[in-house]
C-alpha positions as CSV (number, residue, x, y, z in Angstrom):
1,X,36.5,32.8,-36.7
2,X,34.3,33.0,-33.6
3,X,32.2,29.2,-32.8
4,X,28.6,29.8,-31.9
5,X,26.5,27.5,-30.3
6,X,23.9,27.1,-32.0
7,X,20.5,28.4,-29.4
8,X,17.1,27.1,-29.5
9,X,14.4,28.9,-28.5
10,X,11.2,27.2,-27.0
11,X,8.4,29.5,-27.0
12,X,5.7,28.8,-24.3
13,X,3.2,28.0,-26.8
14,X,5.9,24.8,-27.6
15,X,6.3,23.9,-24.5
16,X,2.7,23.6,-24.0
17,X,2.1,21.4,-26.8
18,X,4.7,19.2,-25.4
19,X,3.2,19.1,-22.3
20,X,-0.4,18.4,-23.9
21,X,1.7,15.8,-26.2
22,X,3.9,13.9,-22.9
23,X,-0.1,13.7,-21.1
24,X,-1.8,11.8,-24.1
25,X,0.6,9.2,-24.8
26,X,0.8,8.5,-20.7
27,X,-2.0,6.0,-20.4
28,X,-4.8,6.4,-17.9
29,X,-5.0,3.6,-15.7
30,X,-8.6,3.2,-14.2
31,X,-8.3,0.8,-10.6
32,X,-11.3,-0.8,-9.6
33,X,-11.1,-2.2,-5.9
34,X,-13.2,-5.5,-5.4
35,X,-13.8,-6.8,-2.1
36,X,-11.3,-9.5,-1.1
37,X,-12.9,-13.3,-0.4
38,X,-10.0,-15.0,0.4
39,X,-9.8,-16.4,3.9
40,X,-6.7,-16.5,4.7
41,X,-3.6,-13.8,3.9
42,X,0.2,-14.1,4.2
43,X,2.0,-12.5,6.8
44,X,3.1,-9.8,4.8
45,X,-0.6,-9.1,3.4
46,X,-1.8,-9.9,7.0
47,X,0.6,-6.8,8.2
48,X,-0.7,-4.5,6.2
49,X,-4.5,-5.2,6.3
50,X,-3.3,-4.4,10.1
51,X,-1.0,-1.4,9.4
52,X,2.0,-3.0,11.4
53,X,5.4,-4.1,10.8
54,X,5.9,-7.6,9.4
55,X,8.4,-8.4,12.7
56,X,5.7,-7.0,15.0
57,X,3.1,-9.5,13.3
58,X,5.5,-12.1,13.6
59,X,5.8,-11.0,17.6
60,X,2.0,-10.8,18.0
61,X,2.2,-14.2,16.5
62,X,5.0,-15.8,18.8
63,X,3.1,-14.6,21.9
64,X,0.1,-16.0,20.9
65,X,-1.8,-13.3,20.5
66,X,-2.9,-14.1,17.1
67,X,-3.6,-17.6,15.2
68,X,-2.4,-19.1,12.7
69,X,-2.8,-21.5,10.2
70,X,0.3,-23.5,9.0
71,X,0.1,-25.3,5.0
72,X,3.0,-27.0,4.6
73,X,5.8,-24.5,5.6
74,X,3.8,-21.8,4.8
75,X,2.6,-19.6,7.4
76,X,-1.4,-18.2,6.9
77,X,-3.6,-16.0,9.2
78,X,-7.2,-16.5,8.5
79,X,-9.5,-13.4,8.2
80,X,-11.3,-14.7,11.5
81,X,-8.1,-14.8,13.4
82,X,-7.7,-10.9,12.3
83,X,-10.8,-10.3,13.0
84,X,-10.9,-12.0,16.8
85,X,-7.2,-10.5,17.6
86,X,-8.7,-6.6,16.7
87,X,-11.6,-7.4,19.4
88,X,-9.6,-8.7,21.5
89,X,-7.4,-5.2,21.4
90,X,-7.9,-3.2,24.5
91,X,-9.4,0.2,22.9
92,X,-8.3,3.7,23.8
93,X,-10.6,6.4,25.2
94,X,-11.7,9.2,23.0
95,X,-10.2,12.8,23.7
96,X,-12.8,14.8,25.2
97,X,-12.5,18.7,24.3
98,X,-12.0,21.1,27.2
């Protein structure tokens, strides 16, 4: 007696619907962004409004380089602190084409 396995074949027309099938029953997630009003952010939130490291915020912080407002233990940067430490960033010079 010889065992065969039993073989399944998929046509591309099957696959297909599967495909069409697996992309309606993934639901479509619609993201509307809304402008922030808080006034002050976390250090975390703070970092990445600012695109740096949370250690080199905390650093920009310890040198006092930017303010911050302390509630309780936690530690808050207003949006006005963010604001006057990017102004007070020396800025760098354009390239200029040759």
């Amino acid at each position: 007696m010889t065992s065969t396995s039993p073989l399944r074949l998929i046509t591309t027309s099957t696959e297909q619907r599967r495909r069409r099938a697996r992309e309606v029953e993934q639901p479509v997630i619609n993201i509307t962004l809304q402008a922030d009003e808080r006034r002050v952010f976390n250090v975390v939130e703070a970092a990445a409004i600012l695109g740096i490291s949370r250690s080199k915020l905390y650093e920009f912080i310890a040198t006092g380089e930017l303010r911050t407002v302390h509630i309780g233990r936690l530690c808050k940067i207003p949006v006005a602190a963010i604001d006057e430490f990017l102004a007070t960033r020396p800025s760098t010079p354009g390239r200029r084409e040759a």
